[in-house]
C-alpha positions as CSV (number, residue, x, y, z in Angstrom):
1,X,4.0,-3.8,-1.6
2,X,6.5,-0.6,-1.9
3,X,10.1,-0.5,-2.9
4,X,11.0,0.2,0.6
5,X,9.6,-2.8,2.0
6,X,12.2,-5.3,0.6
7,X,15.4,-3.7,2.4
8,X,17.1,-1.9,-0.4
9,X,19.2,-3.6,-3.0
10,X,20.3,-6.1,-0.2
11,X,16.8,-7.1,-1.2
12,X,14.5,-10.2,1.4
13,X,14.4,-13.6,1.5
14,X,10.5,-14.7,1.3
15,X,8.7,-18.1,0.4
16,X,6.1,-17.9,-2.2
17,X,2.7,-19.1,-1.2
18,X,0.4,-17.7,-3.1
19,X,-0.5,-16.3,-6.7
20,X,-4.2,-14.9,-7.2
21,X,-5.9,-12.1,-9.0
22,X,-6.9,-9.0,-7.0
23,X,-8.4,-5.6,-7.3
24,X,-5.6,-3.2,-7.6
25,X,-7.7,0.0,-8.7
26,X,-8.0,3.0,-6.2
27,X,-11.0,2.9,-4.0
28,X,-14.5,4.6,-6.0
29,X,-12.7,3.7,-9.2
30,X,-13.6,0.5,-11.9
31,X,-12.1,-2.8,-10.9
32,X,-8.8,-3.4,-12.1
33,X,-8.0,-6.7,-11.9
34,X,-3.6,-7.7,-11.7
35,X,-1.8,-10.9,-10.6
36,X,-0.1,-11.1,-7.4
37,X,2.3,-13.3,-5.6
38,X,1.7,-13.4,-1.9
39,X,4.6,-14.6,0.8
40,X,4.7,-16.3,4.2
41,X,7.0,-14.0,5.8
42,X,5.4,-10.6,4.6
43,X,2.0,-9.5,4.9
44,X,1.3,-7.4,1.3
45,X,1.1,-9.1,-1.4
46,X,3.7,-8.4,-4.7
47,X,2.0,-7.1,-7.7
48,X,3.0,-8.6,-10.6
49,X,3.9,-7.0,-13.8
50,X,5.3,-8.6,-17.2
51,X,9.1,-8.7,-16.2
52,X,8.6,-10.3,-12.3
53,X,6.4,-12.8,-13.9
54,X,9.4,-14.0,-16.3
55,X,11.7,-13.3,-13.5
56,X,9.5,-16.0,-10.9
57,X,9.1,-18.5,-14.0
58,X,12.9,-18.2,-14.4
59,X,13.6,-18.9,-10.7
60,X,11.5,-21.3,-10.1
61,X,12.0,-23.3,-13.6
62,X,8.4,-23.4,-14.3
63,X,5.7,-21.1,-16.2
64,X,3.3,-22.4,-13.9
65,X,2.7,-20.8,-10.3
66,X,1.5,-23.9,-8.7
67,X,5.3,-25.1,-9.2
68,X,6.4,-22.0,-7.5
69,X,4.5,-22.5,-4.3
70,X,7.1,-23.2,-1.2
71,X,10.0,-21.9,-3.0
72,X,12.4,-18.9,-1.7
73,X,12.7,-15.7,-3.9
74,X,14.6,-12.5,-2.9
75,X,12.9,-8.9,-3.6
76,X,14.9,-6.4,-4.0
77,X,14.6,-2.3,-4.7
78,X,16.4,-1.8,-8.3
79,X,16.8,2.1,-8.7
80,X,16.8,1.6,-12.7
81,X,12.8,0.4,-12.7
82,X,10.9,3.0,-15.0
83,X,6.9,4.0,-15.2
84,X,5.9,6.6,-17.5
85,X,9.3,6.9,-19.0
86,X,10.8,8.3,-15.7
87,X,13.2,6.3,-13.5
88,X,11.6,6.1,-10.0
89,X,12.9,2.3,-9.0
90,X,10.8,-0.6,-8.0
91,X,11.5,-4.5,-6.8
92,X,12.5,-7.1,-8.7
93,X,12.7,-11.1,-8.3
94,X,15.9,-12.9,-8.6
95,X,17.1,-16.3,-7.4
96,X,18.7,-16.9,-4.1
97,X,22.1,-17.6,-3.8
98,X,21.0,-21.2,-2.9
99,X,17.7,-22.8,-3.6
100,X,15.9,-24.5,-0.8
101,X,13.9,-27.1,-3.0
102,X,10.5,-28.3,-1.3
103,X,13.0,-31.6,-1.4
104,X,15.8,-30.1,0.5
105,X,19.4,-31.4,-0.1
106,X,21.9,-30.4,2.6
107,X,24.8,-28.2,1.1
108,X,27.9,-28.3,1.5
109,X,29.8,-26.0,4.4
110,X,31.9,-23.2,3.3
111,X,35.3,-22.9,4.7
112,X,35.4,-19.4,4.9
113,X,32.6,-16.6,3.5
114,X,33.7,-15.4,0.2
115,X,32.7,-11.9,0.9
116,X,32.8,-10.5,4.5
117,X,29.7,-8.0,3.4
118,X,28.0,-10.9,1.0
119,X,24.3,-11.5,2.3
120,X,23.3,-15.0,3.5
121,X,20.9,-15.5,0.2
């Protein structure tokens, strides 16, 4: 998955429904192996590094990606993701503005939007 696949810093709504190892090493070159979180509504899967993985364990309130399955995360592009010491941006993990819990629990209606622009997550 690329930075421009998550719509920006307005960022997507996605379930998780999968976390696996796979091969992330160029083709011809020795296997390299990463974790990656995988989503009903897109079809690449989210390579995890160190600060998505806190970010998911965070969200979801567990360490452990079984717990995580069937619960909504939003990507988003955030411009201020280094590699090799240069800024070149990069998506991140945060919580929705609501949880849906695999329990859902029916929230209460707004009265009016507090933000005209604010996204619906």
């Amino acid at each position: 998955m690329r930075k421009e696949d998550v719509n920006g810093e307005v960022g997507v709504l996605v379930t998780i429904c999968g976390c696996q190892q796979a091969n992330v090493a160029v083709e011809g070159a020795d296997p390299e192996m990463k974790w990656t979180l995988t989503f009903t509504e897109l079809d690449k899967p989210l390579v995890l590094n160190k600060t998505n993985i806190e970010a998911c364990a965070d969200t979801c309130g567990s360490d452990d990606t079984k717990d995580w399955f069937g619960l909504k995360v939003v990507l988003f592009e955030d411009p201020n993701v280094s590699f090799g010491g240069k800024r070149v941006g990069g998506i991140r993990v945060r919580k929705p503005r609501t949880q849906v819990t695999k329990d859902p629990v029916v929230p209460e209606k707004k009265t009016k939007p507090s933000h005209p622009d604010e996204p619906p997550f």
